[in-house]
C-alpha positions in Angstrom: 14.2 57.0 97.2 15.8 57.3 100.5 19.4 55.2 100.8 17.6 53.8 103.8 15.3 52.6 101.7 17.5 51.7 98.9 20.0 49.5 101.4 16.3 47.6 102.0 16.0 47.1 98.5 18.8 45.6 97.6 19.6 48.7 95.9 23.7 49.9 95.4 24.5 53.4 95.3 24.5 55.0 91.6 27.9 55.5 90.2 28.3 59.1 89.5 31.7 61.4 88.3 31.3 65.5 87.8 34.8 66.6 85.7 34.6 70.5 84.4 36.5 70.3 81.1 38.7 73.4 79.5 36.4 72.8 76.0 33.2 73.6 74.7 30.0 71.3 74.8 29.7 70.9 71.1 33.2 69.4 71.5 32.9 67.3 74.4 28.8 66.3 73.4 30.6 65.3 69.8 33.1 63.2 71.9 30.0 61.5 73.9 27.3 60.9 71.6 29.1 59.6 68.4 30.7 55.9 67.8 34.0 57.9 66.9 34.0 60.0 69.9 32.7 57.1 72.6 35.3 54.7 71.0 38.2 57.3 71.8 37.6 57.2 75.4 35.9 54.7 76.1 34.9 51.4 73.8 34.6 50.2 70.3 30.9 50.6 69.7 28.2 51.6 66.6 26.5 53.9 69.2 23.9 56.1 66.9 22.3 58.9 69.1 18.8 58.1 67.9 16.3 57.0 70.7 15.6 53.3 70.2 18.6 52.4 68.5 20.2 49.3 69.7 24.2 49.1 69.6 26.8 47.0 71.1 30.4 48.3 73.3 33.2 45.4 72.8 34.0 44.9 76.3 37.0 43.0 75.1 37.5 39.9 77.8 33.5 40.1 77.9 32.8 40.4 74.4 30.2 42.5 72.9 27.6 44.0 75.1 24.1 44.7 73.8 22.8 48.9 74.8 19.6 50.6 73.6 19.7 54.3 73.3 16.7 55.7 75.8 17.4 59.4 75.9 19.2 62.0 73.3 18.9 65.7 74.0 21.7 67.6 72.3 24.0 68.9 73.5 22.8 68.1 77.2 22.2 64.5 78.1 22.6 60.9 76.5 21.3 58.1 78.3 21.9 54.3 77.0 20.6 50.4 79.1 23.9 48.8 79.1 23.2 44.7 78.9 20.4 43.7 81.5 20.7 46.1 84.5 22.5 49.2 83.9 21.5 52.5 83.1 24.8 54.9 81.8 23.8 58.9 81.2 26.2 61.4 80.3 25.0 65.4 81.4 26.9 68.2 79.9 26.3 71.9 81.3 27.5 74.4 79.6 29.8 77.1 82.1 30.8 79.1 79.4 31.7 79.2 75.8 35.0 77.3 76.6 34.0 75.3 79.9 32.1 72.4 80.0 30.8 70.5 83.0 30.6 66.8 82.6 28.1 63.9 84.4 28.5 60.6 84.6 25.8 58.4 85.7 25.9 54.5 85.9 23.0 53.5 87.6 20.7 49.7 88.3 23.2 48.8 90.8 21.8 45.5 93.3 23.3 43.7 95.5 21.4 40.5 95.2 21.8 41.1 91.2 24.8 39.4 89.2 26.4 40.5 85.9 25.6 38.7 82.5 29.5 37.4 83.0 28.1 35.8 86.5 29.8 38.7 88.7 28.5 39.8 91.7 26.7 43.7 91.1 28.3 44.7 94.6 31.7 43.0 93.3 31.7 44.8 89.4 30.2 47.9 90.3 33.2 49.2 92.9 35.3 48.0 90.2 33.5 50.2 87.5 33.2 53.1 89.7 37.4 53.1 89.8 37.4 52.4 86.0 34.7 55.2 85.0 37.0 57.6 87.7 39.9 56.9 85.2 37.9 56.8 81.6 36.2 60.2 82.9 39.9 61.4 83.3 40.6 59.9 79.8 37.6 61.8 78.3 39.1 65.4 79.8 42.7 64.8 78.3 40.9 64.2 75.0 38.5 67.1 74.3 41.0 69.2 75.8 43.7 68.5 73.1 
């Protein structure tokens, strides 16, 4: 879709963060894919990287949010719904054996859409894209220990 045709929608932009990382994609697919790994960076969770399985990120102040894994292909790409709208996918590319480049994509962004928490989409999601700027940050730091 066209963002022309997206503003008619109702449709927000996608949320999306590109970070090369100084460690390998085994390392940094580890660090997304696994409730260990997602919980250092990000949130508590019982993430399983099995397509169908249902989980849950403790979003503190809002409490446990329901996901359903939708896409696993190692070591490349995890995508996860996130409550009732979102979309979150993680892409890694491999630049070499020590360089890793990272994706982040939070999408089913709308502006006439309100969170599960009664938020305003248009309100939460320039709030997430600053938070997932800063968790993505968060991630580097950690598989480059």
């Amino acid at each position: 879709m066209t963002a022309e045709k997206n503003a008619a929608n109702g449709m927000l932009p996608q949320i999306c963060h590109t970070m090369v990382f100084q460690a390998p994609i085994q390392k940094v697919w580890k660090t997304v894919s696994t409730s260990e790994g997602l919980a250092a960076w990000f949130m508590p969770n019982d993430l399983q990287p099995v397509v169908g399985y249902e989980f849950h990120l403790n979003a503190g102040p809002f409490g446990m949010s329901p996901c359903k894994v939708i896409e696993v292909e190692p070591p490349h790409r995890l995508s996860f719904r996130w409550g009732k709208d979102w979309t979150v996918t993680f892409v890694l590319k491999e630049l070499n054996k020590q360089q890793t480049e990272f994706t982040l994509i939070h999408s089913g962004w709308e502006a006439n859409k309100v969170t599960e928490f009664g938020e305003s989409h248009t309100i939460v999601r320039n709030r997430m894209d600053q938070g997932w700027a800063k968790l993505c940050q968060s991630l580097g730091a950690y598989v480059e220990e």
